[in-house]
C-alpha positions as CSV (number, residue, x, y, z in Angstrom):
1,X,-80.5,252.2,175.5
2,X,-80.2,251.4,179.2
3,X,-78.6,255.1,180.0
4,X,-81.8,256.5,178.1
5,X,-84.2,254.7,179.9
6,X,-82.6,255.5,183.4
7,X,-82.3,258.9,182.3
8,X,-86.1,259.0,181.7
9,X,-86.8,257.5,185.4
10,X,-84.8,260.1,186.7
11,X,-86.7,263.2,185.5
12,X,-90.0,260.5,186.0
13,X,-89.5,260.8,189.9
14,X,-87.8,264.3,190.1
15,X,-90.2,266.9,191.2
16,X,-90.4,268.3,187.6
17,X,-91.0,265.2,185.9
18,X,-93.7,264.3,188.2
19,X,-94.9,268.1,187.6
20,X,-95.0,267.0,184.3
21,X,-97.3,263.7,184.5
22,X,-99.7,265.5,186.6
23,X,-100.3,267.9,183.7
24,X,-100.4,265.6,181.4
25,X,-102.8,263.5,183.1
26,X,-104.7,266.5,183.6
27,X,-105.4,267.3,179.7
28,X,-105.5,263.4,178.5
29,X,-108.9,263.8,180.8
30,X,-110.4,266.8,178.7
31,X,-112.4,264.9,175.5
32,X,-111.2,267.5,173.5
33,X,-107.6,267.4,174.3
34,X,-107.8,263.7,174.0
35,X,-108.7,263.5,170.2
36,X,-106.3,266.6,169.1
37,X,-103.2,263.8,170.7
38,X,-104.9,261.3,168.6
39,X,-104.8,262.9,165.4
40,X,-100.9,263.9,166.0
41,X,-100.2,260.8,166.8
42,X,-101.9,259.4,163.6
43,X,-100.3,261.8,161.9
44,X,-96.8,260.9,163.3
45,X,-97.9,257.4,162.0
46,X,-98.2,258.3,158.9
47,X,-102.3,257.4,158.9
48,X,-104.8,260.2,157.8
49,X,-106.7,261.9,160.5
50,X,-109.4,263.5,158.1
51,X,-108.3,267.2,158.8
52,X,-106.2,269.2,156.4
């Protein structure tokens, strides 16, 4: 689990991975965006998100 993690802060301060959590930062501000991650991860869950 360790190697995972320190994998993951690798690529977290490489110039990519910081790429990354700028874009993502970027569309978690757009309302629209925002509630289309919700309903993924609800439905990832396993809980209903009222859209077929």
């Amino acid at each position: 689990m360790s190697k995972l993690l320190s994998r993951v802060k690798r690529f977290a301060r490489s110039s990519e991975g910081r790429r990354a959590v700028r874009e993502v930062r970027r569309a978690s501000s757009d309302p629209r965006r925002r509630a289309e991650a919700k309903g993924f991860i609800g439905r990832l869950r396993g809980g209903k998100s009222g859209k077929k």
